[in-house]
C-alpha positions as CSV (number, residue, x, y, z in Angstrom):
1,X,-61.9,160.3,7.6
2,X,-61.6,157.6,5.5
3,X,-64.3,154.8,5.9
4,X,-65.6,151.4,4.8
5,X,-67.3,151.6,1.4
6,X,-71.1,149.5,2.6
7,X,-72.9,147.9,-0.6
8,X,-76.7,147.9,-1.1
9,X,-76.2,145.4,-3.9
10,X,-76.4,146.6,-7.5
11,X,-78.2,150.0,-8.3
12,X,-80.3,151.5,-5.8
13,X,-83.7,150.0,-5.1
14,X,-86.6,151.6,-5.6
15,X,-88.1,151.0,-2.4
16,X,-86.7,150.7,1.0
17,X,-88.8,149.5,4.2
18,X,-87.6,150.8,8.0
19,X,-86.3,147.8,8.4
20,X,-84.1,147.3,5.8
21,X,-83.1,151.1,6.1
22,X,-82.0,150.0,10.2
23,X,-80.3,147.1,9.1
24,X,-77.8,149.8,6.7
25,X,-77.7,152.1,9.3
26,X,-76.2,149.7,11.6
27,X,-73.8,148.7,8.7
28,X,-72.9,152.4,8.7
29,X,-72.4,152.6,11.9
30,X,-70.4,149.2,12.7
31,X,-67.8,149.9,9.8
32,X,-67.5,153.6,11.4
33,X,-69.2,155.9,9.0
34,X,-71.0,158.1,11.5
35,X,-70.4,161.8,10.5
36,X,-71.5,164.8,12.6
37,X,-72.4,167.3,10.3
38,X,-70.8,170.7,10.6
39,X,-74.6,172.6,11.3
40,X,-74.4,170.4,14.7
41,X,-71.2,170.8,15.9
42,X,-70.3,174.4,14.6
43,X,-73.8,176.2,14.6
44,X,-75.0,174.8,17.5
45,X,-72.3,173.6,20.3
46,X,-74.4,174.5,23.1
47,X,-76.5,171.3,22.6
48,X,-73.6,169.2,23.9
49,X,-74.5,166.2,21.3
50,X,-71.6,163.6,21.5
51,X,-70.9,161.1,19.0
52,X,-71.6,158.8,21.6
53,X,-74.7,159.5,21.8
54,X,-75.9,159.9,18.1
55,X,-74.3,156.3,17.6
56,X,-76.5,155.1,20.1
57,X,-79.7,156.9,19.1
58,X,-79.0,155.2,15.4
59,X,-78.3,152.0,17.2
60,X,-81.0,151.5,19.2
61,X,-83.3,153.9,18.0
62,X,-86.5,153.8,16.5
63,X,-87.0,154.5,12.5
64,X,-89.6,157.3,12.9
65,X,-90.4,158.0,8.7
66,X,-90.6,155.9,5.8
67,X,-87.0,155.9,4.1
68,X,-87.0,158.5,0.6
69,X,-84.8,159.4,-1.5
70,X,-83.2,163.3,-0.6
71,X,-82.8,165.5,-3.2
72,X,-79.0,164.3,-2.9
73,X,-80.1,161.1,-4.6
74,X,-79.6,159.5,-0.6
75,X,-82.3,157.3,1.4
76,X,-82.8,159.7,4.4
77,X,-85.1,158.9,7.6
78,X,-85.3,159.9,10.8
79,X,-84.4,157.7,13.9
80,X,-85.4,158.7,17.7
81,X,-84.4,157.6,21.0
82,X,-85.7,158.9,24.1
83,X,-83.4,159.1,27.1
84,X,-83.7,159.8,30.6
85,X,-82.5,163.4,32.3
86,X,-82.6,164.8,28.7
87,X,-85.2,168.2,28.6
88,X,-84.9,168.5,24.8
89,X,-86.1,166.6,21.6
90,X,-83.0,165.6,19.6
91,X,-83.4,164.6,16.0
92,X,-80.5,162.9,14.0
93,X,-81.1,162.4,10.7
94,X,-79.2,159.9,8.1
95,X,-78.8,159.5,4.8
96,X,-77.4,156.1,3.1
């Protein structure tokens, strides 16, 4: 899947706020950079996750941790959205 490459200016910076890690994700998500990761879809296809809905949960979800930096040199978080009818907790994590 080829994407759009998303700048965060020049060099990482040292410190990103939930705000500012929202506003990339959205980036991400406009230019079409959503992922779902192999554990999700392969090692667990009973949860029924669509892309659909993990675009929305990073869309109009709710940053839930302080952006860090992953041992994969990434800013990760985690964003949650509840939603009606659903019985279990879903947790979709990102990386920019």
């Amino acid at each position: 899947m080829a994407g759009k490459v998303i700048s965060i200016g020049s060099g990482q910076p040292k410190k990103l706020s939930r705000q500012q890690f929202m506003e990339q994700t959205l980036a991400l998500v406009d230019a079409g950079c959503v992922k779902v990761s192999v554990h999700l879809s392969g090692d667990h296809p009973e949860r029924k996750i669509s892309q659909a809905q993990i675009e929305m949960c990073l869309i109009k979800g709710t940053v839930q941790s302080d952006p860090v930096i992953n041992m994969f040199g990434n800013w990760q978080s985690e964003i949650f959205r509840h939603m009606d009818g659903w019985q279990q907790q879903v947790v979709v994590v990102t990386a920019i």
